[in-house]
N, C-alpha and C positions, 0 to 999 in steps of 0.2 A: 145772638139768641133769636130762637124763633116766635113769634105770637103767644105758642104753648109750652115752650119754653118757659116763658114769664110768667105765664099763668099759674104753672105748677112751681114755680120759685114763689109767687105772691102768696098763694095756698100753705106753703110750708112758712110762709113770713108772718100771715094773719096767724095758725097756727100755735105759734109761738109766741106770739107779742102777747097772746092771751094770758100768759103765763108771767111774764116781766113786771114784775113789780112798777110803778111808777116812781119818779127820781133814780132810778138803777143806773149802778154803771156796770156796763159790758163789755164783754169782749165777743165777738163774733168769729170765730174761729172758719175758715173759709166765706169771709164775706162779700164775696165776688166786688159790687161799687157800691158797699153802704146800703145796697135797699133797705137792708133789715133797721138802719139806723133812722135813715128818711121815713120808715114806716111809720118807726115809733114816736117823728117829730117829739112833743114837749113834755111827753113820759120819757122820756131818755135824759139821763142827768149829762153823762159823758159816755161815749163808747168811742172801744179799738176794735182796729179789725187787722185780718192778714189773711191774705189770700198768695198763693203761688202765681196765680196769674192778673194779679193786677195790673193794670196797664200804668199806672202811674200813682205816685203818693198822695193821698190828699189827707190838707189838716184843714176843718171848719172850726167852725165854734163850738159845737157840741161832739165833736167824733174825727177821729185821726184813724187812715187805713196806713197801712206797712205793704211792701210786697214780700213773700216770702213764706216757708213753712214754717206749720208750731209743732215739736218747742224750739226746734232749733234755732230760727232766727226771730224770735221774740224777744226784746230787748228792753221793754219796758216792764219795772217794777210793781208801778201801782194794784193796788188789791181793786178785786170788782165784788161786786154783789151777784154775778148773772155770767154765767158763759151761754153761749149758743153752739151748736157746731149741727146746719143747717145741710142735711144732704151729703155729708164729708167723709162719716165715720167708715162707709161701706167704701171710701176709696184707699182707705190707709189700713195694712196688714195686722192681725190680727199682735203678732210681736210688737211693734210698736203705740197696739191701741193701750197695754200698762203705762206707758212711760208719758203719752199725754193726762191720760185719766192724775195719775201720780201730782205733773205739775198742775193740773186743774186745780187741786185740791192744795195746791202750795198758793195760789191766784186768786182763789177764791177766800171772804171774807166769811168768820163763822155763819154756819147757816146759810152760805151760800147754795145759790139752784145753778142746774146745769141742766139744760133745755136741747135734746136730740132729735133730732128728726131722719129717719133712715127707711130705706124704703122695703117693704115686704121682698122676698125672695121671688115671688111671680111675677115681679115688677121688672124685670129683666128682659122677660120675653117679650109684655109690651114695648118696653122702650125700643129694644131692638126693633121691633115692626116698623114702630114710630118713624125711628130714624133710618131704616128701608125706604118708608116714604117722603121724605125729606120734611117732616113735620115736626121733627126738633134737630137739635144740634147734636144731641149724641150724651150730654151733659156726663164726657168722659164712661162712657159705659168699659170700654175697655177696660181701665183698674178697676172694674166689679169683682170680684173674684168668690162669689157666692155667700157673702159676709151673711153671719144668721145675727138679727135684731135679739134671738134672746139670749146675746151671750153680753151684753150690757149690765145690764145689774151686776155680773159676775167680775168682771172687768174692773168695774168702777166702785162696787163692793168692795173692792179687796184695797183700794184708794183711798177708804174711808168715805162713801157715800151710800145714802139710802133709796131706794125707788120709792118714790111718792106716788107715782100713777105712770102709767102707759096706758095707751088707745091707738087703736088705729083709727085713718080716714082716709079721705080720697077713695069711697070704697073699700079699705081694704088694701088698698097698693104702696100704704104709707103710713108710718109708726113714728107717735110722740112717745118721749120719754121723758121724764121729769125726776131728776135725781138732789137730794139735799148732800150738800155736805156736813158729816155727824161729827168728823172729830179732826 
């Protein structure tokens, strides 16, 4: 990862902690190594994560990563208060965004939040510039495939969740989303 790389990963991290209840337990659904857990130091009761490209397993004290895709290779039972999915949703096909929204809402404890972060559609053409000039990594641009941010409600809607708030930031180039679980 590059300098702006991390920048714009820490932006989507502060972002969202904003939202995280304190004692929450999460899962972090694409959580590349834990920042999002380190972030949250001792407002984090326990968090999982799983990323497809994690380099290695790690279990602490307060957060255990997996390597691997959700749902498929998720293997653990425990209920959470808080999903994340950080930068993720615009890399996974529209077909299979039901079928995570579906198990979120199996994972999540009543009244659970699910916390999105996904980037605006003009955000694309930066990034490509970006990584023209060797100023980020690319942060898989390739599996972009034009994903629209406002087909989330509709998605996750139909899972049994409610939109609480969306906002953009980062100028503009970057959408929170905040969803409850209703039933």
């Amino acid at each position: 990862m590059t300098f702006l790389d991390k920048y714009l990963q820490q932006k989507r991290i502060k972002m969202a902690a904003k939202y995280i209840p304190s004692g929450s337990t999460v899962l972090d659904i694409g959580c590349h190594q834990g920042e999002l857990f380190r972030a949250l130091g001792k407002k984090l009761h326990y968090g999982w994560g799983i990323d497809p490209l994690l380099q290695q397993e790690v279990s602490t004290g307060n957060f255990s990563l997996v390597k691997g895709f959700f749902p498929d290779d998720w293997r653990t039972a425990a209920k959470v208060n808080c999903i994340c999915m950080l930068a993720v949703l615009e890399h996974i096909p529209l077909l299979l965004q039901q079928q995570i929204a579906v198990t979120c809402a199996q994972l999540l404890t009543q009244d659970g939040l699910i916390i999105i972060t996904v980037p605006s559609p003009k955000t694309d053409t930066l990034l490509a510039i970006l990584k023209r000039l060797r100023l980020i990594k690319g942060m898989s641009l390739e599996e972009h495939y034009g994903f629209d941010p406002n087909s989330i409600p509709a998605v996750f809607g139909q899972a049994g969740f409610t939109l609480l708030a969306h906002r953009k930031f980062q100028l503009g180039f970057n959408n929170v989303y905040l969803l409850k679980k209703t039933f």
